[in-house]
Structures are given as C-alpha cells and as structure tokens.
C-alpha atoms as an extended CHARMM CRD file, in Angstrom:
* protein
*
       123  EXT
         1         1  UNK       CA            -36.5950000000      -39.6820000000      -17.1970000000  PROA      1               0.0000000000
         2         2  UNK       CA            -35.9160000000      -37.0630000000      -20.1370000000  PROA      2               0.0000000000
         3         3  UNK       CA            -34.0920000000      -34.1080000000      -19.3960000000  PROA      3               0.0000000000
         4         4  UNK       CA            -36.3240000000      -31.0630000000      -19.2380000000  PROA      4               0.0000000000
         5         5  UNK       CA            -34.2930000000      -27.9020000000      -19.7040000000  PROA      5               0.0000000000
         6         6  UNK       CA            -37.2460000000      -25.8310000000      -18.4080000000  PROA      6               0.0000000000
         7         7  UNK       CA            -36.9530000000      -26.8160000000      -14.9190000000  PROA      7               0.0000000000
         8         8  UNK       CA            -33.1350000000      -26.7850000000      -14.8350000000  PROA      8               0.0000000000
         9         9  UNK       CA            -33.1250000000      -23.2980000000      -16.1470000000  PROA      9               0.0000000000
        10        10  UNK       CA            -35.4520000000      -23.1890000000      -13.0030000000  PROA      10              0.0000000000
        11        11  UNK       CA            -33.0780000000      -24.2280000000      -10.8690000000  PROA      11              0.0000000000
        12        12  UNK       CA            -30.8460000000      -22.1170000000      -11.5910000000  PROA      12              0.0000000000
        13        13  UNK       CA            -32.7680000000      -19.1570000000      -11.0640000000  PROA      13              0.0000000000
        14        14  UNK       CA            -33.6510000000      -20.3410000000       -7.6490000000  PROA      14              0.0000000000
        15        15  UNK       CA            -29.8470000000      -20.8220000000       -6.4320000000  PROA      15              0.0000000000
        16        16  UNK       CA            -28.5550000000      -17.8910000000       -8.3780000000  PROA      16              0.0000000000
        17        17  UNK       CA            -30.7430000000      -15.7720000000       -5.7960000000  PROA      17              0.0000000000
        18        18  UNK       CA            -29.3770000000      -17.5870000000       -2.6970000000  PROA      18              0.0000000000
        19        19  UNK       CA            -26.1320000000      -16.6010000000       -3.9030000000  PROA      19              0.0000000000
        20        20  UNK       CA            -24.2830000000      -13.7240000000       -2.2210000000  PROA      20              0.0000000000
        21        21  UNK       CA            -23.5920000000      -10.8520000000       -4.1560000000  PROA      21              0.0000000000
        22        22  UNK       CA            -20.1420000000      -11.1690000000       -4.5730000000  PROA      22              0.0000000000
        23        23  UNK       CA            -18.2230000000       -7.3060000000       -3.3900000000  PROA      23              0.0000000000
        24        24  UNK       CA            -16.0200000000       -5.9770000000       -5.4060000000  PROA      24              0.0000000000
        25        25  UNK       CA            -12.7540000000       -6.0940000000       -4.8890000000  PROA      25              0.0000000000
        26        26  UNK       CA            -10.8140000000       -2.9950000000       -3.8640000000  PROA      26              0.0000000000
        27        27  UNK       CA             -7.7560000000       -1.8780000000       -5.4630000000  PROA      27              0.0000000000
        28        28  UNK       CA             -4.8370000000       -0.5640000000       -3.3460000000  PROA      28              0.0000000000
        29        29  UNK       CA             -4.8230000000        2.8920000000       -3.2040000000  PROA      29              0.0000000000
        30        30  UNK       CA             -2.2420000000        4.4890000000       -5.6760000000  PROA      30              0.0000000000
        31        31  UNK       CA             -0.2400000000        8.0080000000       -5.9410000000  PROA      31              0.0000000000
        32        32  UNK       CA              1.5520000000       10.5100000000       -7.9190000000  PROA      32              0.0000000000
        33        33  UNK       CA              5.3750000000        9.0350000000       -7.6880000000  PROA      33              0.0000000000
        34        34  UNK       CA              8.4170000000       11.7530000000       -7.6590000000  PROA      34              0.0000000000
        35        35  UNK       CA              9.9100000000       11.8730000000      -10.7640000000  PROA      35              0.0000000000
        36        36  UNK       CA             13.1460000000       10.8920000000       -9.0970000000  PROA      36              0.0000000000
        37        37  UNK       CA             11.9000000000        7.1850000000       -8.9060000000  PROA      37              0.0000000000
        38        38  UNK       CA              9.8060000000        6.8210000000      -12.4310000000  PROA      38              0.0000000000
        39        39  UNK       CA             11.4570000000        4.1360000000      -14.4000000000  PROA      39              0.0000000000
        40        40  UNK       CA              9.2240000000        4.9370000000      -17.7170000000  PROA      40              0.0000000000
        41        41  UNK       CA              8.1430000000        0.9020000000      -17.8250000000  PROA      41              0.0000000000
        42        42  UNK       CA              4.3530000000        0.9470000000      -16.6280000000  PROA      42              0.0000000000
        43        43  UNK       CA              4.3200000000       -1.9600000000      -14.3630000000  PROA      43              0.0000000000
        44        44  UNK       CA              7.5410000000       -0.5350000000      -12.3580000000  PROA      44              0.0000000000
        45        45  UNK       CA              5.6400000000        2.6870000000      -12.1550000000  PROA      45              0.0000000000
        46        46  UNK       CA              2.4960000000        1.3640000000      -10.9600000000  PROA      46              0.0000000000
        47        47  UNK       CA              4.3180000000       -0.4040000000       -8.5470000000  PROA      47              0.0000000000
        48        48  UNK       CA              6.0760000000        2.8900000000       -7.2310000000  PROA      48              0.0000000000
        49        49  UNK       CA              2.5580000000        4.3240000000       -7.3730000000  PROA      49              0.0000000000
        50        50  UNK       CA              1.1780000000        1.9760000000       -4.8400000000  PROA      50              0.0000000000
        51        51  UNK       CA              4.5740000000        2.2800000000       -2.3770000000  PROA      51              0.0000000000
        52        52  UNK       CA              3.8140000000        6.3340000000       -2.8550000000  PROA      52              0.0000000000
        53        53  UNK       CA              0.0830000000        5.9540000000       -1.3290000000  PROA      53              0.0000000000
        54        54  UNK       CA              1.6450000000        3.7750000000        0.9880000000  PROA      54              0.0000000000
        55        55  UNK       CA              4.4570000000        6.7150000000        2.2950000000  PROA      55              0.0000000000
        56        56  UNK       CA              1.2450000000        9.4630000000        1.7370000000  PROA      56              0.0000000000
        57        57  UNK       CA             -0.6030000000        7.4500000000        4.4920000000  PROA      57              0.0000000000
        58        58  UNK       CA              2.1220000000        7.1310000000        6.7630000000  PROA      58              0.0000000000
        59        59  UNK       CA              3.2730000000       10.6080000000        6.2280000000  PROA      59              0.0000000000
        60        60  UNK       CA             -0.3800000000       11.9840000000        7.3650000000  PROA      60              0.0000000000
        61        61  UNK       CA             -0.4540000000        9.8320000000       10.1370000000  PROA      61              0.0000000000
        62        62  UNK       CA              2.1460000000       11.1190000000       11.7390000000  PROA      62              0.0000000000
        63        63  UNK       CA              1.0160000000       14.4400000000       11.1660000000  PROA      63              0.0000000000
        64        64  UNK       CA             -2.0800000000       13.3550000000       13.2860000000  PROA      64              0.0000000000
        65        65  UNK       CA              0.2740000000       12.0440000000       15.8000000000  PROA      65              0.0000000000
        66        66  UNK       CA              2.0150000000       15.2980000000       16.0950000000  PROA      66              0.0000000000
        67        67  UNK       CA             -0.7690000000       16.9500000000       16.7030000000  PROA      67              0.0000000000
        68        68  UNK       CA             -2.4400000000       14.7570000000       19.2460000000  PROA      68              0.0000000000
        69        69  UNK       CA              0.8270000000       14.9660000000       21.3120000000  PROA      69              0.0000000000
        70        70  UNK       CA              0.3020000000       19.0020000000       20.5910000000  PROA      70              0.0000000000
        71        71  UNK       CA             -3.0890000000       18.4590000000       23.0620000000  PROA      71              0.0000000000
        72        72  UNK       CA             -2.3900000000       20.2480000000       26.4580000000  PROA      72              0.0000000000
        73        73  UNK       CA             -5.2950000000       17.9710000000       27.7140000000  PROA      73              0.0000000000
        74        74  UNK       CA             -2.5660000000       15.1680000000       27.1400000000  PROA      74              0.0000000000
        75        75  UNK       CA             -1.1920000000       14.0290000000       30.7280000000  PROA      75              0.0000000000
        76        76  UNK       CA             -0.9520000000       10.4030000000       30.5450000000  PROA      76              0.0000000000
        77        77  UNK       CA              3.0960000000        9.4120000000       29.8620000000  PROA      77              0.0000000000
        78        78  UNK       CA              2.3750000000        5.6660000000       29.1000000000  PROA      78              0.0000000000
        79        79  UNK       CA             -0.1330000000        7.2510000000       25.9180000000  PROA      79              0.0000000000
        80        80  UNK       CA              2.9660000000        9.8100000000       25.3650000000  PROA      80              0.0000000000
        81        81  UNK       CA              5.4820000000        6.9680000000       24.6800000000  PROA      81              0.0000000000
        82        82  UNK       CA              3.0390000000        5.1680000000       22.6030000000  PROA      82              0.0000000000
        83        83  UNK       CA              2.3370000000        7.8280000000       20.1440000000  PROA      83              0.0000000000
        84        84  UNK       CA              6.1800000000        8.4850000000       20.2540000000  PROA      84              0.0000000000
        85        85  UNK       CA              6.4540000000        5.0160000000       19.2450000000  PROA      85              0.0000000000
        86        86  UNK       CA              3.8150000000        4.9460000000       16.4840000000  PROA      86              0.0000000000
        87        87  UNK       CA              5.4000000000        8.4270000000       14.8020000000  PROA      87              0.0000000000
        88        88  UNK       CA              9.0800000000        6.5100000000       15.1800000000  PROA      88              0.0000000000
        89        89  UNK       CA              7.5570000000        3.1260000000       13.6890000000  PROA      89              0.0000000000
        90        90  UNK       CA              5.8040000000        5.1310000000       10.9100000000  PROA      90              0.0000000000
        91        91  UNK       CA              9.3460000000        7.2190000000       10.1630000000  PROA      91              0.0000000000
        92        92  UNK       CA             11.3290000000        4.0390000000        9.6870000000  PROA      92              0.0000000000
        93        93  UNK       CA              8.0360000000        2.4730000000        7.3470000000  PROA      93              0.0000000000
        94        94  UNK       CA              8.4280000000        5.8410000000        5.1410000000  PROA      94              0.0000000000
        95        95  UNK       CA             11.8640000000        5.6310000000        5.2010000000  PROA      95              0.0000000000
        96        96  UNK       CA             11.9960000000        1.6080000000        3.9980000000  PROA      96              0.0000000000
        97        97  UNK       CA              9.0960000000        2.4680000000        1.3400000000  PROA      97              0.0000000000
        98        98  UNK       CA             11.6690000000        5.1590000000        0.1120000000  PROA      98              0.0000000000
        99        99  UNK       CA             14.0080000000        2.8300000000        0.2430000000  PROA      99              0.0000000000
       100       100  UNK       CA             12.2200000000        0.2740000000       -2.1430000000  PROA      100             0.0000000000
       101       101  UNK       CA             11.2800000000        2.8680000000       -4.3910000000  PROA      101             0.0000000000
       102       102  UNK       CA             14.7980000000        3.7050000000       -5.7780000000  PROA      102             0.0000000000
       103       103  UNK       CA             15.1380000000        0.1930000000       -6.2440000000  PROA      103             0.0000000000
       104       104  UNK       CA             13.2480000000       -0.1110000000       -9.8490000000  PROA      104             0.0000000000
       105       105  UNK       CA             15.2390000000        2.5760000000      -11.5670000000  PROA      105             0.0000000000
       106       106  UNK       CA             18.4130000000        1.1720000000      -10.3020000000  PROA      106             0.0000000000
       107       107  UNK       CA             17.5480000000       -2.1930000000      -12.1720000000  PROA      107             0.0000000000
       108       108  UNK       CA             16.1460000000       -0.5140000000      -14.9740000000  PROA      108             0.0000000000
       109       109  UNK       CA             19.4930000000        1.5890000000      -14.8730000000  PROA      109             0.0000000000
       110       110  UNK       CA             22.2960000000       -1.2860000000      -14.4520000000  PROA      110             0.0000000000
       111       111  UNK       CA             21.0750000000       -4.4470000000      -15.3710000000  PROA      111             0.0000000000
       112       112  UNK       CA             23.7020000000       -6.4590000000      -14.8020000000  PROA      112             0.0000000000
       113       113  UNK       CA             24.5280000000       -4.7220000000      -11.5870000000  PROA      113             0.0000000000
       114       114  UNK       CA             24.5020000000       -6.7350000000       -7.8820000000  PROA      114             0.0000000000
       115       115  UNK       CA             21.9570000000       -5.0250000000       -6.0410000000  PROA      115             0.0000000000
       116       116  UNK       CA             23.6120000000       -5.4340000000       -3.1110000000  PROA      116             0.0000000000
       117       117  UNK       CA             26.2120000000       -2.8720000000       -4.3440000000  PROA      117             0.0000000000
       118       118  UNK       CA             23.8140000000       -0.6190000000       -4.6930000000  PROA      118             0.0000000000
       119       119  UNK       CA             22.5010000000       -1.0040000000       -1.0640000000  PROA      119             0.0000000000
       120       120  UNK       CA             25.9040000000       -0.3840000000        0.9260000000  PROA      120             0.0000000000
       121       121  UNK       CA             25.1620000000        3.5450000000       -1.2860000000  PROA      121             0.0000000000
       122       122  UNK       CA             21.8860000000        3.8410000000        0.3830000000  PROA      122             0.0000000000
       123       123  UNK       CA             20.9690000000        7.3880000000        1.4780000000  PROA      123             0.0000000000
C-alpha cells in the first residue's frame, strides 16, 4: 500500500483536536528585593526576588491574622490558638526566608569562606 500523505496529514488534524490544550505554566510570583541582599549577578537576584514574594505573602497573612483575632465576634479559644499558631508559624517562615536571603551576597562576598561560619553570625 503506498503512503498517501493526504490522509496522514488527516490524521493528524483529527488527534491534534482531541488533544488538550495544554495551560500555561505559571511562574512563581516575584518581588522588589532590599538592596541589602542584591548580589548584582541576575540569577542570585532573581532568586532573592522569588524568596521576597515569598516573605510579602507571609507578611500579609499575618496581617489578616491579626486582624481576624481583632474580631470581638471571636469567642472560640481552640480557633484563638490556631490563628496564634499560624501568625507564629508564618513569623519563623519570614524569618528563615530572611535568613536565606543574606546567604547569596555572603558567597558572592567571600568565596572561599565556610558558610557555616557565617551562620553561627546570624542575626
């Protein structure tokens, strides 16, 4: 049987529209980073731009945790200590993303250095 090219571009049209559409894929959200942390080397500083979004996030959901334990209308303790919970888990997240964003510029900074000596001078 020759090959006929008509009916296998055909084909192809027909499974092409069975297909799903494939959905794009979404980008981490990003930030303005303090000028503290930039390490002027782009990938470093798009890296610090995605841990700033990150402490953004956290940092306005506590905000909405402080509030919501603001609410007079808020009488249940066991929903008290979980919200107190949430705005200390989100603290300590901030605090770590901090944490790892001083970390570039210290690298770019001493090369050769152990990092470890530069966590024991951790804020």
């Amino acid at each position: 049987m020759p090959f006929d090219y008509s009916a296998y571009v055909e084909l192809q049209k027909r499974q092409a529209k069975n297909k799903p559409t494939p959905s794009p894929v979404a980008l981490p959200p990003q930030a303005e980073v303090s000028g503290e942390w930039l390490t002027h080397d782009a990938a470093w500083d798009r890296y610090l731009s995605y841990l700033s979004a990150n402490i953004n996030a956290a940092t306005e959901q506590i905000g909405k945790f402080q509030s919501f334990l603001a609410d007079p209308g808020l009488h249940d303790p066991n929903r008290v200590a979980e919200v107190r919970a949430g705005i200390f888990r989100l603290t300590e997240r901030i605090e770590v993303l901090r944490w790892a964003s001083e970390l570039p510029k210290f690298l770019k900074e001493h090369p050769n250095a152990d990092a470890t000596s530069w966590a024991k001078n951790l804020k």
